[in-house]
C-alpha positions in Angstrom: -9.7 1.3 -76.5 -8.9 -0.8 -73.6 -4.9 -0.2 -74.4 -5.8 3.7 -73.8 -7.4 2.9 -70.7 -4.5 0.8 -69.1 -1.7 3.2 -70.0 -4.0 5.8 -68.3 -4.0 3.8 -65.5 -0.1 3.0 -65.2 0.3 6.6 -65.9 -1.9 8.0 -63.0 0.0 4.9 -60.9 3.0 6.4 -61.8 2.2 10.0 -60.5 0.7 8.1 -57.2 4.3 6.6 -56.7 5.7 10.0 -57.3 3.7 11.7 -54.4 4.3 9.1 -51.9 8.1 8.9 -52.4 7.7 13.1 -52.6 5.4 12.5 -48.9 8.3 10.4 -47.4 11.0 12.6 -48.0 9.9 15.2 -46.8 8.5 13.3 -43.5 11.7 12.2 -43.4 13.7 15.4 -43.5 11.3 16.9 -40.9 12.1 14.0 -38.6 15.9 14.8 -39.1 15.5 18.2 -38.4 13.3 17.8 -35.2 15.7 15.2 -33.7 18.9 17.5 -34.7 17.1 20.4 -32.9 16.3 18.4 -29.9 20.0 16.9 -30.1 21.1 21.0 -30.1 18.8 21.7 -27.2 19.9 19.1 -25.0 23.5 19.6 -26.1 22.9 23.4 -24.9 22.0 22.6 -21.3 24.3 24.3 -18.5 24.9 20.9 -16.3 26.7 23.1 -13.5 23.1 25.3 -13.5 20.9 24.6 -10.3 17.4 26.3 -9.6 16.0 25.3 -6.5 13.5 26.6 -3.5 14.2 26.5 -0.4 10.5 27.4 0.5 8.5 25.4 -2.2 9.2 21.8 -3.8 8.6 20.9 -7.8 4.7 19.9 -6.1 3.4 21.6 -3.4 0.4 21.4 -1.2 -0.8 24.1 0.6 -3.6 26.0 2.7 -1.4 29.6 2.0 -3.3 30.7 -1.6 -1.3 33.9 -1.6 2.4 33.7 -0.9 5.6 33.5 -2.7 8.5 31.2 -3.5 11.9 31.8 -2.9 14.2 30.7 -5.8 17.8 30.2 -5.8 20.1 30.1 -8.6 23.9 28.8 -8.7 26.1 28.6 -11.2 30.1 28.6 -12.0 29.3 31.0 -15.0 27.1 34.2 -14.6 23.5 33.6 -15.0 23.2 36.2 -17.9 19.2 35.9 -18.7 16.1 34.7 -16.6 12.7 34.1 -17.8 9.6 33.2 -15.2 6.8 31.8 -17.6 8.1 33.4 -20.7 8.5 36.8 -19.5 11.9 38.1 -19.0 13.2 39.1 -15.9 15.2 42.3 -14.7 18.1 41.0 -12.4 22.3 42.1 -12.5 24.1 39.2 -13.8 26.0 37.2 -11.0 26.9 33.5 -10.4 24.3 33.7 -7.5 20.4 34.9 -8.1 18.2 34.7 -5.6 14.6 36.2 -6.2 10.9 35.8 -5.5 8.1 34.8 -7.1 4.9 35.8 -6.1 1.6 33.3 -6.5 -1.9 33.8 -6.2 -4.6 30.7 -6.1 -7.5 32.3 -4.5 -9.4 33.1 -7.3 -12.9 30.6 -7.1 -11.3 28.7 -10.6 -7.8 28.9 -9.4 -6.6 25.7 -7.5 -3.3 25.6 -8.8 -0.8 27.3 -10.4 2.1 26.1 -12.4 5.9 28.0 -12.7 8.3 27.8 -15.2 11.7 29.1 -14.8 14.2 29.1 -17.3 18.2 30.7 -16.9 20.8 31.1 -19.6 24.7 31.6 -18.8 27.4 30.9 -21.6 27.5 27.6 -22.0 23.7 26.6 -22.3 20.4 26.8 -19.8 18.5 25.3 -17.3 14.9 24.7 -16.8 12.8 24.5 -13.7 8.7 23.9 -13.1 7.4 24.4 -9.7 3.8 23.7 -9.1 1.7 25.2 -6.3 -1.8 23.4 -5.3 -4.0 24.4 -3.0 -5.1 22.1 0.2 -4.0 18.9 1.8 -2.3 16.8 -0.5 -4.4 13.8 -1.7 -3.7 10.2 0.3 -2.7 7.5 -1.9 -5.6 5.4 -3.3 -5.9 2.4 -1.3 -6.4 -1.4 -2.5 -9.8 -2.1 -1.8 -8.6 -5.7 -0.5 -6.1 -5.5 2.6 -4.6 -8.6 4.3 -2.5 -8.6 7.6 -0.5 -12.1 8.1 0.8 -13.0 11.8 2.9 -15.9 12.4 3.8 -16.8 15.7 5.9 -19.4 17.6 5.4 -19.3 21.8 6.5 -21.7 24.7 3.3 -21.4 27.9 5.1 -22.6 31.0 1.6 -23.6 32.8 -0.2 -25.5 29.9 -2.5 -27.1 32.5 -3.4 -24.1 34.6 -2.6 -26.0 38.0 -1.8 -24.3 41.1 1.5 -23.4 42.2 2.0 -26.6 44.6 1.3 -28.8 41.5 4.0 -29.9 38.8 3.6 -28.1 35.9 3.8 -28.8 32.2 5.3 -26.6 29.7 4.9 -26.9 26.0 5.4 -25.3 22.7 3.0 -24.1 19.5 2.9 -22.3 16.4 0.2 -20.2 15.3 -0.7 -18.7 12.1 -3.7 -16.0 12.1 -4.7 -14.3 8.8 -7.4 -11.3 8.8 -8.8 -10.1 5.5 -10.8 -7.1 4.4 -12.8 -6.1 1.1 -14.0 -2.6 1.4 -16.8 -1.6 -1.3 -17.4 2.3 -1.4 -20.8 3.4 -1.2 -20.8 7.1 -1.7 -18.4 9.5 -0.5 -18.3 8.7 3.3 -20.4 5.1 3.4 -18.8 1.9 3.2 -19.6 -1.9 3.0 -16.7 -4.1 4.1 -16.6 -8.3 3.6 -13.9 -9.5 6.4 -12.6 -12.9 7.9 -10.0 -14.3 10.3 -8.1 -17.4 10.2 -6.5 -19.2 13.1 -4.6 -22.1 13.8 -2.6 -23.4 15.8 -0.3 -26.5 16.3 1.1 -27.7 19.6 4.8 -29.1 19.2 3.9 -32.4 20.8 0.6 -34.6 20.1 -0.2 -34.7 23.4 -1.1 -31.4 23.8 -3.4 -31.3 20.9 -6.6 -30.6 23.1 -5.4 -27.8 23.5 -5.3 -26.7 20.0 -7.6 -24.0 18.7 -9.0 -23.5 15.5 -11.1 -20.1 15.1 -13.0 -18.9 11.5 -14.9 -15.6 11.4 -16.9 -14.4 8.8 -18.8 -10.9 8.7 -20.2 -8.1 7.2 -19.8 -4.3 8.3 -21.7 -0.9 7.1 -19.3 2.1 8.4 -20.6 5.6 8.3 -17.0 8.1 8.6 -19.0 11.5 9.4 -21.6 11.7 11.6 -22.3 14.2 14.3 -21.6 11.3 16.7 -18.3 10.5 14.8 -17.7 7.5 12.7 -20.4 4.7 12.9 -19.7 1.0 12.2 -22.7 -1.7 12.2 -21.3 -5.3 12.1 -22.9 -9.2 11.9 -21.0 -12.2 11.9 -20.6 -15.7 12.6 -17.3 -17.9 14.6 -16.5 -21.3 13.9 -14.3 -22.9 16.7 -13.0 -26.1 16.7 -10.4 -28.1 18.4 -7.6 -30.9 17.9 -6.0 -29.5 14.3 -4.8 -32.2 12.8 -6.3 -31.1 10.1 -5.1 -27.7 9.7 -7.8 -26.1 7.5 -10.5 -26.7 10.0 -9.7 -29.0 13.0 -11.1 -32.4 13.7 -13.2 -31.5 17.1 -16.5 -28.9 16.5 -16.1 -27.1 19.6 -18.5 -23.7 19.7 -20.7 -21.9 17.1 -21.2 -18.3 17.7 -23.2 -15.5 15.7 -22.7 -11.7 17.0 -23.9 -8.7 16.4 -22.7 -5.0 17.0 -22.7 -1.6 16.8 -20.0 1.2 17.9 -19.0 4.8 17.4 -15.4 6.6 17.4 -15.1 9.8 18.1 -11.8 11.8 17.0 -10.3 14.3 19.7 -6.8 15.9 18.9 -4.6 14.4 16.7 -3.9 11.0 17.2 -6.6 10.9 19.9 -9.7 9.3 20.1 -12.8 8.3 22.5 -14.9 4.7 21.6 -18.3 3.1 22.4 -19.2 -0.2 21.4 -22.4 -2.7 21.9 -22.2 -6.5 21.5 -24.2 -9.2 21.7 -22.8 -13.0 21.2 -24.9 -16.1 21.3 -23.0 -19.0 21.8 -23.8 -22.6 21.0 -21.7 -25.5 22.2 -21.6 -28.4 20.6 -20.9 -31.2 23.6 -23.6 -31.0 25.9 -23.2 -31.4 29.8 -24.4 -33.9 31.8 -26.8 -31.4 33.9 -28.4 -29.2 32.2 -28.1 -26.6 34.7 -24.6 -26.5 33.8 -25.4 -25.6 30.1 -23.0 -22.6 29.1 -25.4 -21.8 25.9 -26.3 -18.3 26.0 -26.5 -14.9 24.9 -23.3 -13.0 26.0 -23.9 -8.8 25.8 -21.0 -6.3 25.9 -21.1 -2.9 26.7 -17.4 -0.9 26.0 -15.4 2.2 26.1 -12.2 3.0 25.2 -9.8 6.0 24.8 -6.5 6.3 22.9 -4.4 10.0 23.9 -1.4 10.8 22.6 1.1 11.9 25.1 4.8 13.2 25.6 5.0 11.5 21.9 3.7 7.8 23.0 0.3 6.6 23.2 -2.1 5.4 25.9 -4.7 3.5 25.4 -7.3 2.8 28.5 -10.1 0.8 28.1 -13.0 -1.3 30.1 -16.3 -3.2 29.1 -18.9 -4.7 31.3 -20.6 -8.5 29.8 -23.7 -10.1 31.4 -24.4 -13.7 30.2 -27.6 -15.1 30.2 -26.7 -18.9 29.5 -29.3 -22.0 29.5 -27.8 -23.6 32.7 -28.7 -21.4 35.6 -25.8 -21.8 37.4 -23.6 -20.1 34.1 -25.2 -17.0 33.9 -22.4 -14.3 35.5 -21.3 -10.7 34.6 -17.9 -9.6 34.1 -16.2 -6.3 34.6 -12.9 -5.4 32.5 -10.3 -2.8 33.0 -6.9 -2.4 30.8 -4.4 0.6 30.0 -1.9 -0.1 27.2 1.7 2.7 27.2 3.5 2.5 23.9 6.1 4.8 23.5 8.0 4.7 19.8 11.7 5.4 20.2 12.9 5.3 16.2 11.8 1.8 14.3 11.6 0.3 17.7 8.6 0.3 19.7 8.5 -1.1 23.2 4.8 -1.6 24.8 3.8 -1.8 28.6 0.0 -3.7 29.1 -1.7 -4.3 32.2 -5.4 -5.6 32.8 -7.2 -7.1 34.8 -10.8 -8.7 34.8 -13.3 -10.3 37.3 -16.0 -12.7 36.9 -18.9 -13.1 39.2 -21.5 -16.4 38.9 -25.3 -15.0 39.4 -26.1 -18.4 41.4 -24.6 -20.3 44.1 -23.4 -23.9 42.3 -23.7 -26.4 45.4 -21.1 -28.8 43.3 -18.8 -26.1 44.1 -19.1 -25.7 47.7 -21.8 -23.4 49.6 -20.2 -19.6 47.5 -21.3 -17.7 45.0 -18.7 -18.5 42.6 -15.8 -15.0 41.8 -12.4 -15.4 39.4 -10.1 -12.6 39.4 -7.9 -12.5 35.9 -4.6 -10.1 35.7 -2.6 -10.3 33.3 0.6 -8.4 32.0 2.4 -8.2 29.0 5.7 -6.2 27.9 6.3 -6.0 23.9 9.3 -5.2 22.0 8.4 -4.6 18.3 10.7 -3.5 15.1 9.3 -1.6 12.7 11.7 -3.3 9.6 9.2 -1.5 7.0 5.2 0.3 7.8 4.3 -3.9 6.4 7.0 -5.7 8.2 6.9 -5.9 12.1 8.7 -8.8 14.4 8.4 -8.5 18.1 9.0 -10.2 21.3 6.2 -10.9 23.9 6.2 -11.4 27.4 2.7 -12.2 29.3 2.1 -13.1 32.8 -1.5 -14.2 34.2 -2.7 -15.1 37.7 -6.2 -16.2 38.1 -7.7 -16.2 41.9 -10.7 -17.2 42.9 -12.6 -18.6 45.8 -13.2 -21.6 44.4 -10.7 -24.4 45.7 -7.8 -25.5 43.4 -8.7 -23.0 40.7 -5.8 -20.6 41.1 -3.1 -20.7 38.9 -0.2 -18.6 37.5 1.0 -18.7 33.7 3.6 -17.2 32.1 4.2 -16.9 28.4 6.5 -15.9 25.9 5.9 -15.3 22.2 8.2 -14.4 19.0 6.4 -13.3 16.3 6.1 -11.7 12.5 3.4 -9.3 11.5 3.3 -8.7 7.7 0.6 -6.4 5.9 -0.5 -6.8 2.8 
């Protein structure tokens, strides 16, 4: 009995093994044939075959939902047979086609449409798909995480700020900024950004250290993109400034702690063009306190701003002024300040020269009797020419050349300062 039952088994084994070497074989001979007929088919293309548009590319974007493409066809044998999406077409034979095609996206579930064009001469065929969507083409997804690198070295002719008559001391630095920003979608047109800047920077000699900054922001932003007003942007943060960096992460000297707060709108114009308003307010704390109290520069610093960027003859000017009132702890520190600067760049190929001038004047509230029987005024002007390179849209070097002069009617306060600055601007 159990004998009957095993050669059943083997037996039914047996027929198993059959079927599978039966399956392979024929998977096997269907492979063959596929990849011979694949082999013939690429082996029957006409190389010396072109299709191409002179109105349309193989993806198009565009607002036109009715329209048609012009196609051209070139060959060194006669094109003998054309088909548009499977469908012959009616043309004389020649070694030079040219045809339309017409399109039609318009429909409310039509938003693209897809062509394919096949042409057969002696020697083979040739295949072309031309793809027609409707509206602006998509932008690239961005990284939500963007990063902007400057390194700079410069050479400040005035480090001191002394007055023309006085010797003055020159001196070298380096300076590395870094500014980062995490943007976190929150519906369509909302978003919530994370950002920070780093900088630092390192005087060539140690006895210019003082003079060393050390800056750390830190803040949150909520931007609204379309408003009736335009695009909204609410922002809070916090500055950490510090001085003497021998220690290059943060500096040894706590110099200033600043939180801020504030709101602005851009509106869009043309293209290119824009208008801005902005509202800041800045309380700052100092860490050293003075001697006299009435000379405490702690206080809240608020910012009113406008700003306007217009595109013209193919540069760009951008005008802009702000007005500050500070309301400090010392009464003799409380001043306001008015602000006025226009900025010309004009692009000429990679290279894009920049012309600034501004110029600013601040104006004490009190009369300080330590500084004579005057209501304290400073005068800043400042300008700058640029010459940057545009290696790559992340790579950017340029050359900087800034001139101040600070007048006032204060005695021995005046001063001129030139400096110049090399620097390499990398995006990330």
């Amino acid at each position: 009995m159990r004998r009957d039952i095993y050669q059943k088994r083997v037996h039914i084994t047996m027929k198993h093994l059959k079927l599978i070497k039966l399956c392979f074989f024929i998977s096997l001979s269907l492979f063959v044939s596929l990849f011979k007929n694949v082999q013939a088919q690429e082996s029957q293309k006409d190389l010396n075959l072109l299709i191409f548009s002179s109105t349309h590319g193989p993806v198009t974007y565009t607002k036109q939902k009715v329209g048609q493409i012009h196609v051209e066809m070139v060959s060194f044998d006669r094109i003998s047979e054309i088909e548009v999406n499977g469908i012959k077409k009616d043309l004389e034979s020649s070694r030079h086609v040219l045809f339309y095609i017409p399109y039609d996206i318009s429909g409310p579930n039509l938003s693209s449409a897809t062509i394919e064009i096949v042409a057969y001469t002696e020697k083979g065929h040739a295949k072309k798909i031309f793809t027609i969507h409707g509206g602006q083409k998509p932008k690239p997804k961005k990284s939500p995480l963007q990063l902007i690198g400057i390194l700079g070295v410069s050479t400040n002719d005035n480090i001191e700020k002394v007055d023309d008559s006085s010797e003055k001391t020159s001196a070298e630095k380096m300076a590395a900024t870094v500014a980062s920003k995490y943007s976190i979608p929150v519906g369509v047109d909302s978003t919530f950004q994370v950002k920070g800047v780093l900088l630092r920077e390192k005087y060539a000699k140690d006895e210019n250290k003082i003079y060393e900054i050390s800056y750390t922001q830190l803040a949150v932003a909520w931007i609204e993109r379309k408003t009736p007003l335009g695009k909204l942007t609410a922002e809070l943060g916090f500055n950490d400034i510090r001085t003497q960096n021998s220690n290059p992460l943060l500096g040894d000297t706590h110099s200033a702690k600043q939180a801020f707060i504030s709101a602005s709108m851009k509106h869009k114009l043309e293209k290119g063009s824009n208008w801005s308003l902005a509202l800041k307010s800045n309380y700052n704390d100092t860490v050293e306190e003075p001697d006299n109290m009435n000379n405490d520069t702690d206080g809240l610093e608020t910012t009113i701003s406008a700003a306007t960027k217009l595109k013209i003859l193919g540069g760009t000017a951008i005008a802009k002024a702000s007005y500050e009132i500070k309301d400090a702890k010392g009464k003799y520190e409380d001043y306001d300040n008015k602000m006025a600067k226009i900025i010309i760049r004009y692009p000429i190929g990679a290279w894009i020269p920049s012309l600034e001038y501004g110029v600013s004047q601040e104006t004490k509230s009190i009369v300080d009797p330590s500084q004579g029987n005057v209501r304290p005024v400073e005068t800043i002007s400042t300008g700058a020419m640029k010459l940057a390179y545009r290696v790559s849209p992340k790579i950017i070097p340029s050359l900087t050349y800034k001139h101040k002069n600070l007048s006032s009617n204060v005695d021995d306060t005046d001063y001129n300062q030139n400096t110049m600055t090399l620097s390499l601007t990398i995006v990330l």
